[in-house]
C-alpha positions as CSV (number, residue, x, y, z in Angstrom):
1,X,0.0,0.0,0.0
2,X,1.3,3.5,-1.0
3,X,2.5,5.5,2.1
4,X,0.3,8.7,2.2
5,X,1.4,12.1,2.5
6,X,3.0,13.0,5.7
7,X,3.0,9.2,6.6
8,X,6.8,8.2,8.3
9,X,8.5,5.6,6.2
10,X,8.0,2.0,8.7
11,X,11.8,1.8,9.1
12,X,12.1,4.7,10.8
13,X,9.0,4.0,12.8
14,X,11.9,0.9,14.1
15,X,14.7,2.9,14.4
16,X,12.9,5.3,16.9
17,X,11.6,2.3,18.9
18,X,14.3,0.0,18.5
19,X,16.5,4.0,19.6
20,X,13.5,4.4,22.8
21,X,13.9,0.9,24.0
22,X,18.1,0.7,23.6
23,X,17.9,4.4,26.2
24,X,15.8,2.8,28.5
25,X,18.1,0.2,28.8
26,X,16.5,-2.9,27.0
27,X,19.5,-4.3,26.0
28,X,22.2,-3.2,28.4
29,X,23.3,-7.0,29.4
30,X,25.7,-8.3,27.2
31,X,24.5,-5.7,24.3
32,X,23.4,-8.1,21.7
33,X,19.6,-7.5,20.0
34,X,17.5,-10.0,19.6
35,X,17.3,-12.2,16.1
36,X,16.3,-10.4,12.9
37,X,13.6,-13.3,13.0
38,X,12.7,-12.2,16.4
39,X,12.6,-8.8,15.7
40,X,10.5,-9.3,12.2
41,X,7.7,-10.4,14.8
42,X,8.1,-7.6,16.8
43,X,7.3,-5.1,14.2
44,X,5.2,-6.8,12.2
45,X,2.4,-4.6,12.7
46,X,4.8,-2.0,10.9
47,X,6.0,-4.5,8.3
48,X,6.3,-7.9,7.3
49,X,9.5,-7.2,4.9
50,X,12.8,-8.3,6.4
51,X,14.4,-5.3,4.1
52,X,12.1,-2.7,5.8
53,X,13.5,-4.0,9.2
54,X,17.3,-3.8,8.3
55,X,16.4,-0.3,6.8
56,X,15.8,0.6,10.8
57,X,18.8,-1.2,11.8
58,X,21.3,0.6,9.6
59,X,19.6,3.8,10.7
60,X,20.9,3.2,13.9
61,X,24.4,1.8,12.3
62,X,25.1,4.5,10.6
63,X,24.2,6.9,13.6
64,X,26.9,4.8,16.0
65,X,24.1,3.3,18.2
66,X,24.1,-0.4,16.6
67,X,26.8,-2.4,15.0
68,X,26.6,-5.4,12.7
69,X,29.1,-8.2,13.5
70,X,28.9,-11.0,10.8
71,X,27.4,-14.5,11.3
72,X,26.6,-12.7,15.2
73,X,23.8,-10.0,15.0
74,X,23.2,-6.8,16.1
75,X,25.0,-5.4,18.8
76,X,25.3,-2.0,20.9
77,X,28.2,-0.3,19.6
78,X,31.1,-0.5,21.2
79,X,33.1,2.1,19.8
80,X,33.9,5.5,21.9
81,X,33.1,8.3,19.3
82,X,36.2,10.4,18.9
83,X,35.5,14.1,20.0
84,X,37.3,16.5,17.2
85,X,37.8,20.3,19.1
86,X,38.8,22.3,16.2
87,X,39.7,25.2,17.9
88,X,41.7,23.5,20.6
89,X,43.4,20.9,18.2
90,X,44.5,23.4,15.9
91,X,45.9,25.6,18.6
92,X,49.9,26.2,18.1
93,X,50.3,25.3,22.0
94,X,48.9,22.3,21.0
95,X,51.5,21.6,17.3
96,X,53.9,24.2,18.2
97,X,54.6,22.5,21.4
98,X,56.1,19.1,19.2
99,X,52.6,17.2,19.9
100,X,49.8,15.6,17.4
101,X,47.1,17.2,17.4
102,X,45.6,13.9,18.0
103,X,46.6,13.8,21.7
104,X,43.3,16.3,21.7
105,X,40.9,13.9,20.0
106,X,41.9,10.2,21.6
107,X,43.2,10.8,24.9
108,X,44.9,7.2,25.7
109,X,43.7,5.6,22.4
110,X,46.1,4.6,19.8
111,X,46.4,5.8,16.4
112,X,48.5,4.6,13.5
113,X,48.9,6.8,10.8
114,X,49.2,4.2,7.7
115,X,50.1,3.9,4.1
116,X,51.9,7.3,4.4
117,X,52.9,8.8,0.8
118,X,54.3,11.9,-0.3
119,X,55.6,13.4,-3.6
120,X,55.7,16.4,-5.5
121,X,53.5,17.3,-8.2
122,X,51.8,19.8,-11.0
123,X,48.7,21.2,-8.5
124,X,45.7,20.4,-10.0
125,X,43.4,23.2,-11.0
126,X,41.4,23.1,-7.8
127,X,44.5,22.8,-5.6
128,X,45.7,25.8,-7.5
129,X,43.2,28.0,-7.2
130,X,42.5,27.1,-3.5
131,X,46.5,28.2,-2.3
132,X,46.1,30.8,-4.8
133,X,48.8,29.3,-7.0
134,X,49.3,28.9,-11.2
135,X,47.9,25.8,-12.0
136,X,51.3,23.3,-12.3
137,X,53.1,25.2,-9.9
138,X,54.8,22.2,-7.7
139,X,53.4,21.1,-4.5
140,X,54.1,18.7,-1.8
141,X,51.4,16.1,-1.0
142,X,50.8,13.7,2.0
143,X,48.8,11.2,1.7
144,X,47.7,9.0,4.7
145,X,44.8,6.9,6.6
146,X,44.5,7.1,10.1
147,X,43.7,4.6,12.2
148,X,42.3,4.6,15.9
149,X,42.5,1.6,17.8
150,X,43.1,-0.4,14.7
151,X,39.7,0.7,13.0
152,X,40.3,2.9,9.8
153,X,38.7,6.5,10.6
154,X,40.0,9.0,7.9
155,X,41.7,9.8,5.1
156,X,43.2,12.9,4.8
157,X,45.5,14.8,1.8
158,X,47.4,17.3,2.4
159,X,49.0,20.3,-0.1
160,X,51.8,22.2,0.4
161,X,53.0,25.0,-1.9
162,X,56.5,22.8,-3.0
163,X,58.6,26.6,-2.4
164,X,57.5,26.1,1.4
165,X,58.0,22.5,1.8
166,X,61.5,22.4,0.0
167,X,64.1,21.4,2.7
168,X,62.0,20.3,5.5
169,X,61.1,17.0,6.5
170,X,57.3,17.8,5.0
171,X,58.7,15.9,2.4
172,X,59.5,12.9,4.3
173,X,57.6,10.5,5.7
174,X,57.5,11.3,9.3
175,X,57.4,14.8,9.0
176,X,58.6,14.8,13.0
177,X,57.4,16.1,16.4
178,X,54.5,18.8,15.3
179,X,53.7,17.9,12.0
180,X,53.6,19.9,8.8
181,X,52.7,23.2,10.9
182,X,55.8,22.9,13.3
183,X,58.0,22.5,10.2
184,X,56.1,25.5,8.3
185,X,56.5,27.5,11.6
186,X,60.4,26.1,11.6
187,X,60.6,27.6,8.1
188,X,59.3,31.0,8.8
189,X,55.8,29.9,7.4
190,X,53.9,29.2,10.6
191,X,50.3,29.4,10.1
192,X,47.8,31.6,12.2
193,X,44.6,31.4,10.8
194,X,42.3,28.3,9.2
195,X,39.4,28.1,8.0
196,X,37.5,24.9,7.7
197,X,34.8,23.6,5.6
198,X,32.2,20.9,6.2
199,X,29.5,18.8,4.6
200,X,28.3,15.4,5.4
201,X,27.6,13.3,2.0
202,X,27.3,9.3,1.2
203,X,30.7,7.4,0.3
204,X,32.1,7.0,-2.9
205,X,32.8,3.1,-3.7
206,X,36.2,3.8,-3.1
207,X,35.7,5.4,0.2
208,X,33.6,2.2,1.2
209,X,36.7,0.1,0.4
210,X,39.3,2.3,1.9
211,X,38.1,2.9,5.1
212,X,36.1,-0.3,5.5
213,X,32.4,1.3,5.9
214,X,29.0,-0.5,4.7
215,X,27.4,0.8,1.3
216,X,26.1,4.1,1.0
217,X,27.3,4.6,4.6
218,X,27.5,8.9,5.7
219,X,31.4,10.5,5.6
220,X,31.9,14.2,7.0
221,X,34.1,15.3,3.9
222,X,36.4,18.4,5.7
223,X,38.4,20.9,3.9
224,X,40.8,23.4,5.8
225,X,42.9,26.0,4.8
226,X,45.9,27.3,6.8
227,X,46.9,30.5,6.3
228,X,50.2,32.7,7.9
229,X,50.2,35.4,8.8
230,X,50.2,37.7,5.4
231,X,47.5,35.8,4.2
232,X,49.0,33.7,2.2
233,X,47.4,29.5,2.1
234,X,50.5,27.5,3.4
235,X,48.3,24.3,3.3
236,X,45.2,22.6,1.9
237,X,44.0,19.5,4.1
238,X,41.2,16.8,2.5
239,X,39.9,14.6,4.9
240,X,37.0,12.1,4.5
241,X,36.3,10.9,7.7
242,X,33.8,7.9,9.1
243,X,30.9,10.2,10.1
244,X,29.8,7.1,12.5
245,X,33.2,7.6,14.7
246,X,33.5,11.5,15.6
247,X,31.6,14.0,17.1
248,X,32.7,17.3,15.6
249,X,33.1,20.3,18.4
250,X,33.5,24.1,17.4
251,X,33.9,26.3,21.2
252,X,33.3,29.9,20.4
253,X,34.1,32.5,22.5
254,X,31.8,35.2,23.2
């Protein structure tokens, strides 16, 4: 039968029970849900289709409140959402000082920054034009996936004007205590301002693949400029992150 007007699709009628009975602790013992059999007799008087049903469940997968382990069920997620503070991660007491600005997001959790590349290139147009540059002018890219705890989270690109980069270990593969914005600030380049952008979209196939997430799962894609102190873009940073693992915080003071 056609859902009227106004009508709420029958999965999410699930996911906000299956949400109301997981808060009022339902399924606190050992976290697991019941059966997808047991739970197709549950809401059958929403639906009888066992697609409809895992349309609820993935709602709540891909919000962090469920997870799917194969040939076990549905579970409670485990995973402790990482907390990203912009403003206090990118502060140079935090990278001036020789630390990640990781240490702010994970606390005691460990992180592995993997499959680490850099080269020098032509920058593409839209490189270009975002550090204000002629397109093929050199830069320096780095090219990673971080993990956290051993469970891919991101992948970020990064792209460095190649007239900055020259000489420092930017070009290397551990680019040393601080990162790329110690070494810029060791250079004479240290950045003062960013500016970040933000928008939450579906995965690309290759996204899926890379950082190990379910089809058409979210991603936060996050773009961030850092600029010294004439103004001039000293880096462009890519990141596609697993929208299901971080909770994005922005302090502003008043």
């Amino acid at each position: 039968m056609p859902r009227k007007p106004g009508e709420t699709h029958k999965y999410r009628e699930i996911a906000d029970d299956l949400r109301r009975r997981i808060n009022a602790g339902e399924f606190s013992g050992d976290g697991k849900l019941p059966s997808e059999r047991v739970l197709l007799q549950q809401y059958a008087h929403l639906t009888k289709s066992l697609m409809t049903l895992r349309q609820g469940l993935t709602v709540l997968r891909d919000e962090g409140v469920l997870e799917s382990r194969v040939g076990r069920g549905w579970y409670l997620a485990e995973w402790r959402p990482i907390v990203r503070n912009a403003l206090k991660r990118l502060s140079a007491s935090q990278w001036g000082d020789g630390r990640s600005m990781w240490d702010v997001d994970i606390d005691d959790r460990t992180l592995e920054a993997a499959d680490v590349q850099t080269e020098t290139i032509p920058a593409p147009a839209d490189v270009a034009r975002a550090l204000d540059l002629e397109e093929g002018t050199l830069v320096c890219t780095r090219n990673r996936r971080y993990l956290v705890d051993g469970v891919p989270v991101m992948r970020a690109t990064s792209y460095i004007p190649e007239d900055l980069a020259r000489g420092t270990r930017i070009t290397q593969i551990d680019s040393g205590p601080g990162g790329t914005y110690a070494r810029l600030r060791e250079a004479g380049h240290g950045p003062v301002r960013f500016r970040e952008q933000v928008r939450c979209r579906l995965a690309t196939p290759a996204e899926v693949d890379d950082l190990g997430l379910a089809a058409g799962a979210p991603v936060i894609e996050q773009h961030r400029s850092a600029m010294r102190a004439d103004g001039r873009v000293v880096e462009i940073n890519r990141m596609v992150l697993d929208a299901s693992r971080f909770l994005l915080v922005y302090d502003f003071p008043a």
